[in-house]
N, C-alpha and C positions, 0 to 999 in steps of 0.2 A: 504494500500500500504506500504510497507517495508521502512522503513529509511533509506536513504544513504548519507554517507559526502559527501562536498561540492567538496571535488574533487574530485571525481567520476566526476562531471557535466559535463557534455562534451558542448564543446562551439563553437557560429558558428562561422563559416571563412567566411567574406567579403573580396575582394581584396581591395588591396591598393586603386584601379583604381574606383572599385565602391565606397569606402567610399570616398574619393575626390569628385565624381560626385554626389552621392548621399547622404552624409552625415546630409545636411539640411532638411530631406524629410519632418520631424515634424512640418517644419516652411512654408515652401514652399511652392505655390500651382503644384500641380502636374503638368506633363506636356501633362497628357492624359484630362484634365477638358477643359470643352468645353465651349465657349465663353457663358454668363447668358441667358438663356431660358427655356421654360416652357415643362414638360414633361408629361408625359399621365401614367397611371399604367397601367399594362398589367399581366394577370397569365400564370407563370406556374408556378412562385414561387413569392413571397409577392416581388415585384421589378419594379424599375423601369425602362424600356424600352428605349434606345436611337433611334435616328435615324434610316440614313442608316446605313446597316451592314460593306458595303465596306468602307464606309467614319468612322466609329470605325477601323476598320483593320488599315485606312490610317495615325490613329494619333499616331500611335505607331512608326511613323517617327522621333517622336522628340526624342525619347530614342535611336534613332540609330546612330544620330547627332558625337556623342564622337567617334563612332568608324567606321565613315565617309569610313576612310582610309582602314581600313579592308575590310567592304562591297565592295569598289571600286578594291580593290585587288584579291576578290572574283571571282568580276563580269570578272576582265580581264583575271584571271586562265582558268576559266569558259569557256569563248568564244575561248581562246586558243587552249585549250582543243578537243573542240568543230571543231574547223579546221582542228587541228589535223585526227581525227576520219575521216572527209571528203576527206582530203589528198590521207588518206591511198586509199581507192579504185581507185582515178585516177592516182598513182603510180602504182597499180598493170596493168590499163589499157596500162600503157606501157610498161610495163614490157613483156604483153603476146603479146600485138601486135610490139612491137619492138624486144627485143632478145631473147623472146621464139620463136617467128613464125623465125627469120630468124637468130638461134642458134648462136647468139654472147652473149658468155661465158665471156667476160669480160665486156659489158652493163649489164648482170645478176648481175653479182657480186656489179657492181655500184648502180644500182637501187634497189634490193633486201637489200643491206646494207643502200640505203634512206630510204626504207620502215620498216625495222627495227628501226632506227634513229625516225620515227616520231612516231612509236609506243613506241618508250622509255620518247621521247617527251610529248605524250599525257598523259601517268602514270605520269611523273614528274609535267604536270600541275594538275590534278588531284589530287594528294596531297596536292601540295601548297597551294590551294581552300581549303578541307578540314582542312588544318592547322591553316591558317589565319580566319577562320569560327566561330570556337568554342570557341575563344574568346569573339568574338562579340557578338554572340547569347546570352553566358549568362549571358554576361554583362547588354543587353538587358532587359532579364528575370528577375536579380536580381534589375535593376533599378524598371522598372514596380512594381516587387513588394515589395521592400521596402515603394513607393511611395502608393502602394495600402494600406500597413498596414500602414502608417502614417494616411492615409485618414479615416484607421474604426477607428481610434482611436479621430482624431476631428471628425466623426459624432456625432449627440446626441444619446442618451439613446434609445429618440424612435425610432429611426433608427433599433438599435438590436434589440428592442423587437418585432418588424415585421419580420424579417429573419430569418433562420432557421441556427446554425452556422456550419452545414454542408454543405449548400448553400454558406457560405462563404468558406469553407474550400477549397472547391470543385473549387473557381473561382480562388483563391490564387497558388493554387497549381497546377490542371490539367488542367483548361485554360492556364494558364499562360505558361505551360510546351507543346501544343497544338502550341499556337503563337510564341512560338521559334522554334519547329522546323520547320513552315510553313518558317522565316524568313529565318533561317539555310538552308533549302532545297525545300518547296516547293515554294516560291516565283522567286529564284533561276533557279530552271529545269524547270516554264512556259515559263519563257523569254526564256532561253538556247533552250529547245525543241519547242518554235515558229521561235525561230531562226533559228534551224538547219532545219526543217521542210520547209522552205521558201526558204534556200538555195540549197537545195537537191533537191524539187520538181524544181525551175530552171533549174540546172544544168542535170534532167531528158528528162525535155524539150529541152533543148539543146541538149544532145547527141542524144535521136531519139522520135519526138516530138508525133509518135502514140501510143508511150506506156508509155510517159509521162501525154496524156493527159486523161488516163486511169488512172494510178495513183490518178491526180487530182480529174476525176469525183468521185471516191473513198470517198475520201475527205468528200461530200457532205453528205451520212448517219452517219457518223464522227459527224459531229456537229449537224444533229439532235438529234441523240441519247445522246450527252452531254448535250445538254439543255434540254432533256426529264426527263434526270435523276437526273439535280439541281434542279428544283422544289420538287422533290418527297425527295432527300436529305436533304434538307435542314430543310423541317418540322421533319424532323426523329432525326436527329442531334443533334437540339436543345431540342427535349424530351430525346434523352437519357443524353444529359448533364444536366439537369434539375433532373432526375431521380436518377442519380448517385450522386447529393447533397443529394437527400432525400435519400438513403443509407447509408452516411455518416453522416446524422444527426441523423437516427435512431440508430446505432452505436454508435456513442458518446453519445446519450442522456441514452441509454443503461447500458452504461460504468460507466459515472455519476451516476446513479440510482439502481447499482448495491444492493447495501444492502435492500434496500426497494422492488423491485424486488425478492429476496431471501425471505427476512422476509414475506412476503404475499403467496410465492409459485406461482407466478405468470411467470415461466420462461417460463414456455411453451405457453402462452397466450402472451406474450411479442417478443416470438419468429415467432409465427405464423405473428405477424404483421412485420416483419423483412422478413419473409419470402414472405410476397405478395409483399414486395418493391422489396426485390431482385430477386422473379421469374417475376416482373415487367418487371423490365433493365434487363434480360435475354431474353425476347420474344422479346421486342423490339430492341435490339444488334441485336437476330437473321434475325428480319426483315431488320435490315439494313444488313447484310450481304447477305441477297436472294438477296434485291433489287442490293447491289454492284458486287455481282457474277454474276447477269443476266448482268447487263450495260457489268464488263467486256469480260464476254465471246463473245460476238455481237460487242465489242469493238476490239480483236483480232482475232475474224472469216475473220473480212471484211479484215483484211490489207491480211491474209492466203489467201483467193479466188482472191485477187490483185492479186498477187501473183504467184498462178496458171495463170489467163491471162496472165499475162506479159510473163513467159515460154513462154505459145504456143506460143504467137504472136513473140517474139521475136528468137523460136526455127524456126521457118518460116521465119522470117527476115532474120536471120545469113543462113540459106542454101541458099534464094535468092541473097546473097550478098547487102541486103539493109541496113547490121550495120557488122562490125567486129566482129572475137569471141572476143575480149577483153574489146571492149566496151559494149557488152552484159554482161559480166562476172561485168563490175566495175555498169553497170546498177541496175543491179540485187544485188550487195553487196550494193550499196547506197539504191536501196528500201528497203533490208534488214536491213537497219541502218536506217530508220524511224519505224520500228515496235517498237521499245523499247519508241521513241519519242509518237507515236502515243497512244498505249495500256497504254503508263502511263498516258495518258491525263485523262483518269478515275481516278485512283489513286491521279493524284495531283490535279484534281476539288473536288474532295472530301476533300481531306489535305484543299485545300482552301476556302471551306463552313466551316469545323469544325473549322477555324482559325477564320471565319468570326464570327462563331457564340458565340466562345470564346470571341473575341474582343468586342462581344455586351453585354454578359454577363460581362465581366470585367468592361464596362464604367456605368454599370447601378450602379458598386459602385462610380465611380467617378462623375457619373452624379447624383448623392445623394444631396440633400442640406442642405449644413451645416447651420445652423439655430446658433449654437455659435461662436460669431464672439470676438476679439479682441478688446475693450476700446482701449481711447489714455492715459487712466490716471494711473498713479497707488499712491498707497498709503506708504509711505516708515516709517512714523512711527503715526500704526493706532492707535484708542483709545480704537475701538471695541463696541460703537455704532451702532445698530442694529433694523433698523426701517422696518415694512411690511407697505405699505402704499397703500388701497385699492385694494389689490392684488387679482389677480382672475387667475387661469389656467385651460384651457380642453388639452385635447391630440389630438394629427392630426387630428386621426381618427375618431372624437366624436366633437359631439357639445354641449354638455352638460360639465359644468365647475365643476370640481372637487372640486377646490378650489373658492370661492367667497369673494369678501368686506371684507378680509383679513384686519385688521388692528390693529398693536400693535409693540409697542417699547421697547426695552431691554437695560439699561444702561448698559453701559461699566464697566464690574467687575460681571454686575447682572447675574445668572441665574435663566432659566426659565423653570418649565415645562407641558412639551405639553402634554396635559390626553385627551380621546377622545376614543369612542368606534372603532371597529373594519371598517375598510373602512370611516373613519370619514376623513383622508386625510394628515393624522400624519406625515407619511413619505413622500409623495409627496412636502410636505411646505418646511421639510428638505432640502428635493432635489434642492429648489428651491437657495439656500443658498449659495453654491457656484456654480451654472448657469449649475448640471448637466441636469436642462430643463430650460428654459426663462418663467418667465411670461409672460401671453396671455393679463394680463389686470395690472394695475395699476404699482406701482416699493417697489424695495427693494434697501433698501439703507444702506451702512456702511458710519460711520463719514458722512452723509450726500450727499454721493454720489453715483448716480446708480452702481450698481453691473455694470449693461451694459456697461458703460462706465469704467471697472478697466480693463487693463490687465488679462486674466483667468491664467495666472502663476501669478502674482502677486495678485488676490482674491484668488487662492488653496493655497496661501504661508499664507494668514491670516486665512483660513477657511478652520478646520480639521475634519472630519466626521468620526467614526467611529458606522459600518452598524451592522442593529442586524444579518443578513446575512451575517456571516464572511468570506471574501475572503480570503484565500492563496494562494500562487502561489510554482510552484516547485523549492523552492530554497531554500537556507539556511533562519536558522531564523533570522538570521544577516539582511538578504536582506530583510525578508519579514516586520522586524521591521523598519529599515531605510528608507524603498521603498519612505518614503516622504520627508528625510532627513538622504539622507546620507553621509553626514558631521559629524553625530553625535559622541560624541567622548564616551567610552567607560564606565563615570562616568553615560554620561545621559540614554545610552540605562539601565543602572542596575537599575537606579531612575522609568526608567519609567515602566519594569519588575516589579518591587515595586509594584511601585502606581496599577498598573492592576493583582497583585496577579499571576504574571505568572511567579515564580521560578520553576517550575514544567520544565524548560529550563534546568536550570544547571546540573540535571541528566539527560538529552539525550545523546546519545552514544558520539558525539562530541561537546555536548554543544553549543553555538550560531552559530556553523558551522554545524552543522547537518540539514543536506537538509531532509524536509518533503516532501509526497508523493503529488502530482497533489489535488488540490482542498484543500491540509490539510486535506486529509481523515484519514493517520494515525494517530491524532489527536480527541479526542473527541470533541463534541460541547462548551462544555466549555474553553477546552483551547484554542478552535481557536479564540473564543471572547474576551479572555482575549489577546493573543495577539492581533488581531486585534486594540483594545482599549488602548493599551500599543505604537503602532504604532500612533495612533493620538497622545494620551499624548507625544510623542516624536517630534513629529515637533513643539511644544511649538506656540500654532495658539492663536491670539488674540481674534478668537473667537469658540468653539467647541462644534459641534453636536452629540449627542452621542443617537443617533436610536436604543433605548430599546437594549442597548447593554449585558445589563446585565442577559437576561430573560432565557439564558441558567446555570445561574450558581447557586451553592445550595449555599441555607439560609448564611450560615457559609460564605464562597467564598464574596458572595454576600454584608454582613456586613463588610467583611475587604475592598473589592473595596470601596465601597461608603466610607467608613472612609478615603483611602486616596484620594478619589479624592473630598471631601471634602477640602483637603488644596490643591490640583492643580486647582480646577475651582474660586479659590483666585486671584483678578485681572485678571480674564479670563472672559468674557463673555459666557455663555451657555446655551445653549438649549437643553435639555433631553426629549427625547417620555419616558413617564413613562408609561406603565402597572400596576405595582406594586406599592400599596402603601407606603413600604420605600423609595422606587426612589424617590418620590415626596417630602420627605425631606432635597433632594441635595437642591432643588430650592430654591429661595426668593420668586418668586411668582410662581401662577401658572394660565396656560391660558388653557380653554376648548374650543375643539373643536366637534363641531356638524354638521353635514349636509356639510362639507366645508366652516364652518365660526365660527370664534370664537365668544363665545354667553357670557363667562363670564370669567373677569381677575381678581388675586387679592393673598391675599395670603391663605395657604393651610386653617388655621381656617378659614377663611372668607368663604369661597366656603363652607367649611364643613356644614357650620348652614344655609350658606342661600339659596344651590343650591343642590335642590335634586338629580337632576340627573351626580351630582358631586357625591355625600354622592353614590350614589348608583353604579355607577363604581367599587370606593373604597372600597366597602360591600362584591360585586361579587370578587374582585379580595381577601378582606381579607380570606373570605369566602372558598373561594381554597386552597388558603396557608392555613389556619387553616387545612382543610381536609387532605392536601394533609402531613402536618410536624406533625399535632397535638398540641402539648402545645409550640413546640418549635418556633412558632411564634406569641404564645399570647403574650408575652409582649411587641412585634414588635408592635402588635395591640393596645393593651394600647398607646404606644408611641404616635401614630398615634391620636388616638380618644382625647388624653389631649394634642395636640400638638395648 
């Protein structure tokens, strides 16, 4: 991806009105979480399922709270409106049975200039509705989802790793954008068009009650046919929004995997599975579309053949003199002014299943459980003592414990490091360090106090992790260095550039202001480590993990890191995943892990003479390096073997 400065970035706009309201979302508990109870999994995608669907729709009331006065503004344009519209036809009914039948030109001019007046009326409420609207809605919108991305952000780890992040994408953005405009407008023209519907069919009845009551019986395949076609909607609904995640994740994962894709020639094998997604959500769109096209056509036939009844009967009434031409005339424009009520009742039971089903997809992120919870303690000047004590973890969805009878302590200043074959648990123990998962069994303790119990901003402020998987994000290198500390002031970001061998900065087009591409793909594997690891060295953590950070960088690179971090892991507590036989001579000692248990502690010669399957790690791994540089890391390997 191309390098571009940092100005370029283009940045979002929240209003005033949201960041007031929504400012704390980080801290918060949403206002879509639903009182503590137990939930069920369900597929169509790795999630969790809520309740009812109506009662998710209905908790989206508390984000509508602040703009109370708008909705309320809404509703009385609305219904304005609304009378308006009804006005009009009993205004022309006098009009033709007052000074059209008996030619008084100046009652025309009076009532013709009313019936204008409320048609200017009814446009002026009509906007005002819409005016007052679109505030509120996206106020709505933007609360919801600032509070949603607060919410993936305290989930745990294992949380993401069951989700597809286009299944996130998809709830973030097109549900959310689904339930605003149900709120904006279809929630709005239910009420409005049962309202107008109820006063109309009255006011039918009233003026001549046998072609009112025709109207009525009408009514009745009306609401079969709506309930016939919510059941059939609603399963529909929810597969294509499910579906249109997995398009969106096959897309991004695409996008991601772009160069490994190319390097193998596998685009058209990568494409073909992109293509049965989205000829997928193509057949089934269509099917909803047959199914909504039948509803509405049978939907607008019936009010049409009304319709014709009412003529004859009522072209029969007006010769016998059992109704006025006028009151015919306003009869007929008022059944005329329920077809729009009527026929959209398709359209807005649909708007309001896909809101429905949105709103169920949205809480199954809120109804997530956060499993990392907040200590009362925090630690304000630690020592960096570092105890596992009996420790044991499995993942959710496994019973089987990864880690086991964990046990080992790390003096404050000591490092240590972690050797262990391939799925031995190396990184999971890490993880465990600053609470990116909870022990399932025993505790970890700094200065003698559970992790559980610190504040997790106040243990990520002592505990700095830098991943052998180097994250970057699109932004300047400035941000992506400070992202843990950015306070930093200008001496320590260059110190810690240093210590991580990542001057490879200062010739970028704009130097620390040079925004890297999504993921740090412009970037090779080594430099994204090096910063990476330059971003821990800079929050200065009293105690720091560093996750085989090193395993992308050559021989040479790799010598100048460890020399200087060598004098930064000086009064630092640390723990290093080594691979590599030099990494293991950052440490003081070093601990093996086997099976998800540590089998033997001590330091590098100790291990070396007494524990074969230490010696044999280090054999395999010198054995490489020799292959792989030739002579240029034998005497790395002497070092090693006379250390």
């Amino acid at each position: 991806m191309p390098i571009m400065t940092s100005e370029h970035n283009s940045q979002a706009v929240i209003s005033d009105e949201v960041r007031t309201l929504y400012g704390d979302a980080l801290t918060r508990e949403p206002a879509l979480a639903p009182p503590p109870r137990s939930g069920n999994l369900l597929r169509s995608g790795n999630h969790l399922r809520s309740g009812n669907r109506l009662a998710n729709l209905w908790r989206a009331r508390t984000y509508m709270r602040p703009y109370i006065g708008r909705f309320t503004a809404m509703v009385v344009f609305a219904f304005l409106s609304t009378m308006a519209g009804i006005v009009t036809p009993l205004v022309t009914q006098r009009i033709i049975d007052g000074p059209v039948a008996h030619s008084d030109h100046r009652g025309l001019w009076v009532l013709g200039s009313a019936a204008i007046g409320v048609g200017v009326v009814e446009a002026l409420f009509m906007f005002l509705r819409r005016w007052v609207v679109a505030r509120a809605t996206l106020g709505v919108e933007a609360g919801i989802r600032l509070d949603m991305y607060a919410k993936l952000q305290r989930l745990p780890l294992g949380f993401h790793t069951q989700w597809e992040s286009g299944q996130l994408l998809s709830r973030i953005m097109n549900d959310l954008s689904t339930v605003r405009r149900f709120l904006g407008f279809g929630l709005l023209f239910i009420i409005m068009n049962t309202f107008q519907i109820v006063i109309v069919a009255i006011l039918l009845l009233r003026m001549y009650w046998p072609l009112g009551i025709v109207v009525v019986i009408s009514a009745a395949p009306i609401v079969w046919l709506c309930l016939w076609n919510e059941r059939r909607y609603v399963k529909i609904s929810r597969t294509i929004q499910d579906q249109t995640g997995d398009v969106a994740s096959a897309v991004e994962e695409s996008v991601h995997g772009l160069r490994v894709i190319k390097a193998f020639g596998r685009s058209e094998h990568i494409y073909d599975g992109f293509n049965d997604k989205a000829t997928t959500l193509w057949q089934t769109s269509l099917d909803r579309v047959k199914l909504v096209s039948a509803f509405w056509t049978f939907l607008e036939a019936i009010p049409t053949l009304t319709l014709i009844v009412v003529l004859a009967i009522g072209a029969y009434a007006a010769a016998h003199g059992h109704l006025t031409l006028g009151t015919l005339v306003a009869f007929i424009t008022l059944m005329l002014s329920l077809i729009w009520p009527i026929s959209s009742l398709g359209f807005l039971l649909s708007m309001t299943q896909d809101a429905m089903t949105a709103s169920d997809r949205i809480t199954e992120i809120f109804d997530a459980p956060e499993t990392i919870h907040d200590g009362p303690r925090c630690l304000d000047d630690p020592r960096g003592e570092l105890v596992f004590d009996d420790v044991s973890f499995h993942y959710p969805d496994s019973d089987d414990d990864v880690l086991r009878d964990v046990n080992l302590t790390v003096a404050p200043g000591e490092t240590i490091a972690l050797v262990g074959g391939t799925g031995s648990g190396k990184t999971t123990l890490t993880a465990l360090v600053p609470r990116l998962a909870d022990v399932t069994g025993g505790a970890i303790r700094i200065d003698g106090v559970d992790v559980r119990d610190l504040r997790v901003e106040n243990l990520r402020s002592i505990v700095a992790t830098a991943f052998e998987d180097a994250t970057l994000f699109s932004m300047s290198v400035r941000e992506n260095l400070t992202l843990g500390r950015p306070e930093a002031t200008e001496e320590e970001i260059a110190e810690a550039i240093d210590v991580a061998q990542a001057g490879f900065v200062w010739d970028l087009p704009w130097g620390l202001d040079t925004r890297i591409g999504e993921q740090g793909m412009s970037l090779s594997g080594g430099q994204r480590q090096r910063l990476a690891l330059a971003r821990a060295v800079l929050v200065k953590p009293r105690i720091l993990v560093l996750d085989d950070t090193l395993s992308a960088l050559d021989m040479n690179t790799e010598a100048l890191v460890e020399e200087a971090l060598k004098r930064v892991l000086v009064g630092v507590t640390g723990i290093v995943v080594a691979h590599r036989a030099s990494t293991v001579l950052l440490a003081d000692r070093v601990a093996l892990l086997q099976e998800g248990t540590i089998t033997h502690v001590g330091t590098h010669p100790e291990l070396l003479a007494t524990v074969p399957e230490y010696r044999e790690l280090l054999s395999a791994d010198y054995d490489a390096e020799q292959g792989m540089s030739g002579g240029a890391v034998e005497n790395r390997g002497k070092e090693v073997d006379h250390a």
